[in-house]
N, C-alpha and C positions, 0 to 999 in steps of 0.2 A: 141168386143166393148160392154158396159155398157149401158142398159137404164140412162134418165137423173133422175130417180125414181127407186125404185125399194130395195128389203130387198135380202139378200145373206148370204148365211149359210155355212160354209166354217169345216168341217166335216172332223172324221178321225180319228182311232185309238191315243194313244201315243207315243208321238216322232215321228210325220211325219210332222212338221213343220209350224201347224197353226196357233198357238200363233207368231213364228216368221212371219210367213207370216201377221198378222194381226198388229205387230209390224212396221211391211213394209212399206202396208197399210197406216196406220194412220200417220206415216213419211209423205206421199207421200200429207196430207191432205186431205185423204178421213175418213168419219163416222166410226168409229168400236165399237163393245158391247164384252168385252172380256167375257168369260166362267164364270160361277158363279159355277163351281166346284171346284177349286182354293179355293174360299173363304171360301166355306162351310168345306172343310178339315182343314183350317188352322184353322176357325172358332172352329171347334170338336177338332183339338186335343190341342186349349189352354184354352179349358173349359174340357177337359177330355170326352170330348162326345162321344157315341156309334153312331152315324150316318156317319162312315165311309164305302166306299165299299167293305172293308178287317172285318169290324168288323157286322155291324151289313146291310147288301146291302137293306135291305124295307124301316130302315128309312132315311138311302142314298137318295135313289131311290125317296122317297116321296119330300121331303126338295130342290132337285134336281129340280125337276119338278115343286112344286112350286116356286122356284127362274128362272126356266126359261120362265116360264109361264108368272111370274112379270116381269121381264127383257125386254121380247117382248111387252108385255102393255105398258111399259114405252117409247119406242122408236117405237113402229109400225108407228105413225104418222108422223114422220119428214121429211121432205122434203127431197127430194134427194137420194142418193145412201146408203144404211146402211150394214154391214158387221158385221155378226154374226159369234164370235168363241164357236164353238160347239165342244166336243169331245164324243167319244162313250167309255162311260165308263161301 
């Protein structure tokens, strides 16, 4: 059972079903923050950008972190229940 508060990080290789799981989730009417790795690739490879994990993984890695770091700032305070899709990339 769920605090009535509370942040949750829902972790995990790929293709082990977070994103669906958090697709679920958010069905079901609860909070969710999807992954900002998603974007940041689609983001690189339609500007031709080196900041992928195959091409260049520091400035991955950097750009990463700063988008999850803003991600969590952006929603740490809201009431209620929050569910975070994180993957380990």
């Amino acid at each position: 059972m769920l605090n009535n508060k509370g942040l949750y990080v829902i972790t995990g290789g790929p293709g082990t079903g977070k994103t669906s799981l958090i697709e679920e989730l958010e069905k079901d009417g609860l909070k969710t923050v999807k992954e900002v790795a998603r974007d940041i690739i689609k983001e690189q490879q339609l500007q031709g950008g080196d900041a992928l994990p195959w091409k260049d993984t520091g400035l991955y890695t950097k750009i990463m972190l700063e988008r999850s770091v803003d991600s969590y700032l952006a929603h740490a305070k809201e009431e209620g229940v929050l569910f975070f899709d994180r993957g380990n990339t």
